[in-house]
C-alpha positions, 0 to 999 in steps of 0.5 A: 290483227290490230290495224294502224292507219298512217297518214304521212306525205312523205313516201320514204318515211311512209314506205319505212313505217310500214316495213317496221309496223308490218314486220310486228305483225300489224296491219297497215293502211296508208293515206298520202295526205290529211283530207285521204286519211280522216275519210279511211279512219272514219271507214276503217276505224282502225285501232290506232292513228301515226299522223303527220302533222306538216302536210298540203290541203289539211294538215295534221291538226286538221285531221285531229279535229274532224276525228275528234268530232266524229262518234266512231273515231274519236276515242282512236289512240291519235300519235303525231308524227313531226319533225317540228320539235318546238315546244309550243307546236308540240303543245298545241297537239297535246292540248288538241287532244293527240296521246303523244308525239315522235319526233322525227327522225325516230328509231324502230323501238322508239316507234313501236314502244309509242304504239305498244303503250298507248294500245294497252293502255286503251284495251285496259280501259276497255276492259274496265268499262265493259265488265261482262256488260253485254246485254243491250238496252231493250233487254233490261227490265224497265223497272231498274232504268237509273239502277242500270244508267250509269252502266250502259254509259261506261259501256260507251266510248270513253276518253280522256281529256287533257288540261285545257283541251276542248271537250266542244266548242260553241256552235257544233253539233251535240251527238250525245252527251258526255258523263264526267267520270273523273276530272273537271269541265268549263264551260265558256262564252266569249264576251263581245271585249273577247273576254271569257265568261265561265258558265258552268263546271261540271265535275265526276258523275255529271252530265255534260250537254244534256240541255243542247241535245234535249233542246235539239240545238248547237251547243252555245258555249265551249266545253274545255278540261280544267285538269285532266277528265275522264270523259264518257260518251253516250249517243243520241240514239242510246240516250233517246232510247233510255228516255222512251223506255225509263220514265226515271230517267226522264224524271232524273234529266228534267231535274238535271235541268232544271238544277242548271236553270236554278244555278245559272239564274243565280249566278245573274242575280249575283252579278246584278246585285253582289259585290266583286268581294262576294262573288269571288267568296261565294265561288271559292266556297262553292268549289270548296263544297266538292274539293277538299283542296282548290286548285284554280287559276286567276283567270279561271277565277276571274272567268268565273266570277265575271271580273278582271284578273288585276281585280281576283288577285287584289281580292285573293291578297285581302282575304289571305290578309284577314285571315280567310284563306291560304294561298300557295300559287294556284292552290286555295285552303278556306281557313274561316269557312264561317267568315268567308261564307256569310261576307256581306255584301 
C-alpha cells in the first residue's frame, strides 16, 4: 500500500483528504503544521507529499526546502496544496522544486488524477534506472571500476530540476554529488554590487560537486538549472567506496578536477586581459561546441562573461550586423564559425 504524508493545518480539508485518499485504498499519515510534517516524511518516507503552503512556524516552502536538502527525501513527489492561486506564488513553488499544485477548493478526481500522475510517472523512472542492477558495490569485479560507474549512479536516486530551480545553494553542505543526465546546470556567486558571476555550466554526463565533496567543504557557489535537468544523486559513502575500491575512478576525478582547474584559470585570464567582444565570442563558441542550436538568456550571457546586460545585447546586435551570428529571442546560430572564433582581441 503506497503511503502519502499530508501536511495541512486546517482540520476540514485535512479530515476530507484522508476519507478520499483512504477510500483509493492509500495509506495516510497526518501532520497538523510544517515543523510536524518535515520530521514524519524524513521518518516515513512516504511515496508521496500533499503540503499546504499557508501554515504558522513553517510553511509550505519551508517544508520543501529542508525536504529537498535532505538524501532520503528529496526525490518525494512534493504536491501543493493552496488556496493562493497568484501566478507568481504559484511560481515560486514550481521553481522551489514541487511537481505540481491544487488549488483549493478542488474535487476528488482532481486529486486523485494529480497523485495518480505523478506516482507513475516516478515508478517509470524507477523503473528505468534500475534495470536488474541489483548487486552492490563490493561484489563487482574491481578491474571494471569506470565500466560500471555510471551504472551504480543511475541506480541512485535521481531528480528532476525544473528551469531555474536550485540544484544547492553556496554555503550548504555536500551529501554527494549530482550526475547530469540530461539538461544543463550554473553554477553562480554573488559579487559584492549583487550582481552574479556564472562559474561554470555543467551539462549530460558531467559531475556536479566533485571539488566540495573531495575538499570536505560547503559549496562555494549556487547550483541552479538552465532548462529542465535530469539530475543523478550519488552519496558520499557510495562514492568514498567506489574511490577505495577503483584506482580508475580515482584516476577519472583527479582529471575531473583538474579539467576545472584549467577551465576556470582560463576564464581569469581572459577577464584580466580580453576584450568585452572577445569574451562574449569565446563563450558563444564554447557553448556552440556542445549544442547544435544555443539557447541563453542576456543575463545568463552576461552572468557568464562578467559584463553588463546593457553591454551583451549591443555586442549580440554588432555580431548580427557583421554577419557572425543569428539571433531570434533568445536562441543563438553562429553563421561565421571561422570569423567569430579567431576575433581579435
Amino acid at each position: 500500500m503506497r503511503k502519502i504524508v499530508v501536511i495541512e493545518d486546517n482540520n476540514d480539508i485535512r479530515e476530507s483528504i484522508v476519507e478520499i485518499l483512504e477510500l483509493a485504498n492509500y495509506k495516510v499519515l497526518l501532520a497538523k503544521n510544517g515543523i510536524e510534517g518535515v520530521a514524519l516524511a524524513i521518518a516515513e518516507v512516504p511515496d508521496l507529499i500533499l503540503c499546504d503552503i499557508m501554515m504558522p512556524n513553517l510553511d509550505g516552502y519551508g517544508v520543501l526546502y529542508l525536504l529537498a536538502k535532505n538524501a532520503t527525501t528529496s526525490s518525494i513527489p512534493f504536491i501543493f496544496i493552496t488556496a493562493k492561486s497568484e501566478r507568481a506564488d504559484l511560481r515560486k513553488g514550481m521553481e522551489m522544486g514541487a511537481d505540481d499544485y491544487l488549488v483549493k477548493p478542488f474535487g476528488r478526481l482532481e486529486l486523485l488524477n494529480a497523485i495518480e500522475i505523478r506516482l507513475n510517472k516516478k515508478l517509470k523512472e524507477q523503473q528505468f534506472y534500475s534495470q536488474s542492477l541489483e548487486q552492490d558495490i563490493s561484489d563487482i569485479p574491481k578491474k571494471v571500476g569506470l565500466a560500471e560507474l555510471s551504472k551504480l549512479i543511475h541506480k541512485s536516486q535521481s531528480r528532476i530540476f525544473k528551469k531555474n530551480q536550485v540544484v544547492h545553494y553556496e554555503g550548504d553542505s555536500p551529501l554527494g554529488i549530482y550526475l547530469v543526465l540530461s539538461g544543463k546546470i550554473k553554477t553562480t556567486k554573488m559579487t559584492e554590487d549583487g550582481r552574479e558571476l556564472i562559474t561554470a555550466i555543467y551539462r549530460q554526463d558531467d559531475f556536479l560537486g566533485a571539488n566540495s565533496l573531495l575538499s570536505n567543504h560547503l559549496y562555494n557557489d549556487t547550483a541552479t538549472a538552465l532548462e529542465e535537468s535530469h539530475l543523478c544523486f550519488f552519496s558520499k559513502q557510495q562514492f568514498d567506496e567506489l574511490l577505495q575500491l577503483y584506482p580508475d575512478v580515482s584516476k577519472k576525478f583527479l582529471n575531473i578536477l583538474s579539467n576545472e582547474i584549467l577551465t576556470k584559470d582560463s576564464s581569469l585570464l581572459q577577464l584580466a586581459y580580453q576584450s568585452v567582444r572577445k569574451r562574449i565570442a569565446e563563450a558563444i563558441v564554447d557553448l556552440f561546441k556542445h549544442d547544435t542550436t544555443i539557447r541563453i538568456s542576456r543575463d545568463d550571457l552576461a552572468a557568464l562573461t562578467a559584463t553588463a546586460t546593457e553591454t551583451v545585447s549591443r555586442t549580440l546586435t554588432e555580431f548580427k550586423n557583421e554577419g557572425l551570428i543569428e539571433k531570434k529571442g533568445s536562441v543563438l546560430k553562429i553563421v561565421n564559425m571561422d570569423k567569430i572564433s579567431k576575433m581579435r582581441n
